[in-house]
C-alpha positions as CSV (number, residue, x, y, z in Angstrom):
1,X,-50.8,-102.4,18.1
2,X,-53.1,-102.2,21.0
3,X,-56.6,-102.4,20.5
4,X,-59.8,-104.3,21.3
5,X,-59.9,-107.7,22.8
6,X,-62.2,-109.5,20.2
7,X,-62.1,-112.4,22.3
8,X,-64.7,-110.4,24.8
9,X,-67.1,-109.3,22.7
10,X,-70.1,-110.3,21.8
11,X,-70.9,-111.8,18.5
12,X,-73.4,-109.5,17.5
13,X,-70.7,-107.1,19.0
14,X,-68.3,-108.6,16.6
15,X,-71.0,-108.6,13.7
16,X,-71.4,-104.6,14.7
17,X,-67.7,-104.0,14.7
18,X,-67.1,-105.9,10.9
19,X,-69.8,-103.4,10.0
20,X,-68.2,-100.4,10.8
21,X,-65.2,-101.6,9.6
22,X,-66.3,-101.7,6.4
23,X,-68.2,-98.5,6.7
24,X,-65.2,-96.9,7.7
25,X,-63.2,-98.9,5.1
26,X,-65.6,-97.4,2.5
27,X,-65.5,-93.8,3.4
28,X,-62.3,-93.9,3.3
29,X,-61.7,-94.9,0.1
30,X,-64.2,-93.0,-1.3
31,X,-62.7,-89.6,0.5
32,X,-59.2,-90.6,-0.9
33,X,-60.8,-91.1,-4.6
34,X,-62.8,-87.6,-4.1
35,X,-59.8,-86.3,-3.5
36,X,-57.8,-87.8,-6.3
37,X,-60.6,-86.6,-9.0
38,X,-60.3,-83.3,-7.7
39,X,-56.4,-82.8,-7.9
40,X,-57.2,-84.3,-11.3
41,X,-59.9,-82.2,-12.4
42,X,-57.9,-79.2,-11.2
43,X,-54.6,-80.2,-13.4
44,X,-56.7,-80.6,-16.0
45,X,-58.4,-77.1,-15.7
46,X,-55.3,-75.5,-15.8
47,X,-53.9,-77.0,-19.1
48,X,-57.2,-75.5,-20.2
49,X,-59.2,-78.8,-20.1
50,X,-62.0,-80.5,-18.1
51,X,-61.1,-84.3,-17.1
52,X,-63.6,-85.6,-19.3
53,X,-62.4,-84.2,-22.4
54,X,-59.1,-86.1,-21.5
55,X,-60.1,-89.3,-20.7
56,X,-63.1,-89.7,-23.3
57,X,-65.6,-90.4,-20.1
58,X,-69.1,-89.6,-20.4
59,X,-70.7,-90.0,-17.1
60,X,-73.4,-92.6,-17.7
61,X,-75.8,-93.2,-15.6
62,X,-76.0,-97.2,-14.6
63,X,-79.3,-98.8,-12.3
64,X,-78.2,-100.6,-9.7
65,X,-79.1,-103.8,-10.1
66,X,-81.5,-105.6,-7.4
67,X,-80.2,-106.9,-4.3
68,X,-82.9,-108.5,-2.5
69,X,-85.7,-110.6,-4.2
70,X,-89.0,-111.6,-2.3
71,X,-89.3,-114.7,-1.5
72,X,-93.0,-114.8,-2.5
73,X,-93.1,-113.1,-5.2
74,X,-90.0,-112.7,-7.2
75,X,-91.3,-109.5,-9.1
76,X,-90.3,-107.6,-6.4
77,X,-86.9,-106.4,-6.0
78,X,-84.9,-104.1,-4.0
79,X,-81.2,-102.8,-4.6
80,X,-80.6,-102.3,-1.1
81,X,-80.5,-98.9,-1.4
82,X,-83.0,-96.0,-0.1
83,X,-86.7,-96.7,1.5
84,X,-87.6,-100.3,2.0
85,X,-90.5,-101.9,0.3
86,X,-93.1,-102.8,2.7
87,X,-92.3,-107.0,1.8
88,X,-88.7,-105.7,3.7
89,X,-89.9,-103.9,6.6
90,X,-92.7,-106.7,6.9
91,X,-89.9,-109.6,7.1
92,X,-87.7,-107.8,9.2
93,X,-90.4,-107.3,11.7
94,X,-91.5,-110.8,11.8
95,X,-87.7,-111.9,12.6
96,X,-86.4,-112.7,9.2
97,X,-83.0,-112.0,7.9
98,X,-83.3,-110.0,5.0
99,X,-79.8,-111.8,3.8
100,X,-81.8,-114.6,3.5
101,X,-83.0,-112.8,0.8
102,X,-80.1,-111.8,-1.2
103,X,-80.0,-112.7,-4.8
C-alpha cells in the first residue's frame, strides 16, 4: 500500500498524524457501533420490544473521572473534556504540557 513517507515528516508532523489517526480510529468505531445499536434496536422493535427490555440495561449515567490534576493544587481536576479551567489555559500558555499533568 502506497502512502506517506513517515520518514519525511516532521515529528510534530508525526505527533499530528498519530492524532488523527486515532481520531479517525475513534469515529470509526463509534459510527460502526451506532450503527450496530440501531439494526438492534430496530429487530427488537419489531418483535414488539425495545433493546433495553431485552438486555436488562438501564442507561446509567457514569462521571467521567478526572484526567488532569493541577500541579499546585490538587483539588482541581479536569476530565479532559469540554471548557478548560483557567489553571489549563494558564499552563498551556506559559509553555507547559498539559500531559505533564495527567493523573
Amino acid at each position: 500500500m502506497g502512502g506517506i513517507d513517515l520518514s519525511s515528516l516532521s515529528k510534530a508532523e508525526l505527533i499530528k498524524l498519530q492524532k488523527d489517526v486515532t481520531k479517525a480510529i475513534d469515529s470509526f468505531d463509534d459510527r460502526v457501533r451506532q450503527e450496530a445499536l440501531a439494526e438492534l434496536e430496530s429487530k427488537a422493535k419489531e418483535l414488539g420490544f425495545s433493546l433495553a427490555e431485552l438486555t436488562g440495561a438501564k442507561k446509567a449515567k457514569t462521571k467521567n473521572p478526572p484526567k488532569y490534576k493541577n500541579p499546585e493544587n490538587p483539588d482541581q481536576t479536569w476530565t479532559g473534556r469540554g471548557r478548560q479551567p483557567e489553571w489549563i489555559k494558564a499552563a498551556k500558555a506559559a509553555g507547559q504540557d498539559i500531559e505533564a499533568m495527567a493523573i
